[in-house]
Steps between C-alpha positions, in 0.01 A plus 500: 500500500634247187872631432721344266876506487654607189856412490639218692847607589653569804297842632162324269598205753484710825143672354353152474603422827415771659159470335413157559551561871244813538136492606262621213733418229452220268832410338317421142777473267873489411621638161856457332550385193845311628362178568820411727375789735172366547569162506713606841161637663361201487607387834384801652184607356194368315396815318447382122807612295512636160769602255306768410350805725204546289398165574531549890308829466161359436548397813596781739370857660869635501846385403838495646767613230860356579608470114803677364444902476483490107222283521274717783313695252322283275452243768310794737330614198334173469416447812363871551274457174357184650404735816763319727692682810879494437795474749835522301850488571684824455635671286141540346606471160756585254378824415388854642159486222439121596421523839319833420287296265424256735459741797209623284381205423446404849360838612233430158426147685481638801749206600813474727795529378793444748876440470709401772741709665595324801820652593304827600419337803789344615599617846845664342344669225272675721772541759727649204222762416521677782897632445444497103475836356631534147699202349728526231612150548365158669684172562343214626645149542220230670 
């Protein structure tokens, strides 16, 4: 599968590493329009790099999103009208009717549409929801 990375900052960074290292994935594109950021990949990977995601698009199957929340939903929106699978950072986007909207959109396009949520695995959240009943208040320091 082509995947591009869209957003080249620290967790876009991890995705792209991550990704160049897995069987079956073709790392086909980094997108950021901070030239400094991709510049700094250079070392690391030889993806073609763009300033802007629409460009690294025509090249990909799905996209990694690791862009600043405000900018989620018109960045999955493109990529879900161009029929590409989406991974995003969370939160999904900045509003409740946004992610509805593209929710629906991906269920029309019979696409994926995934964002990532990687603390529900972590072995003390799922230690932790065993004695949890009804919070009123959480405090976390990491």
């Amino acid at each position: 599968m082509k995947v591009c990375v869209i957003g080249i900052g620290h967790m876009g960074r991890i995705h792209a590493e991550k990704l160049r290292d897995m069987a079956g994935v073709t790392l086909c594109g980094l997108a950021d329009p901070d030239r400094d950021s991709l510049e700094q990949t250079k070392a690391r990977h030889t993806a073609p790099r763009f300033t802007d995601h629409k460009q690294a698009l025509s090249l990909a199957q799905a996209a990694v999103i690791a862009t600043p929340t405000e900018t989620h939903y018109a960045i999955a929106k493109d990529c879900l009208e161009r029929g590409i699978h989406v991974f995003m950072e969370k939160p999904i986007t900045s509003t409740a009717d946004q992610a509805r909207e593209l929710i629906e959109l991906a269920r029309r396009k019979h696409l994926i549409l995934q964002v990532g949520h990687l603390e529900r695995f972590s072995p003390a959240f799922r230690a932790a929801l065993g004695t949890i009943k009804d919070p009123m208040f959480i405090e976390a320091q990491r």
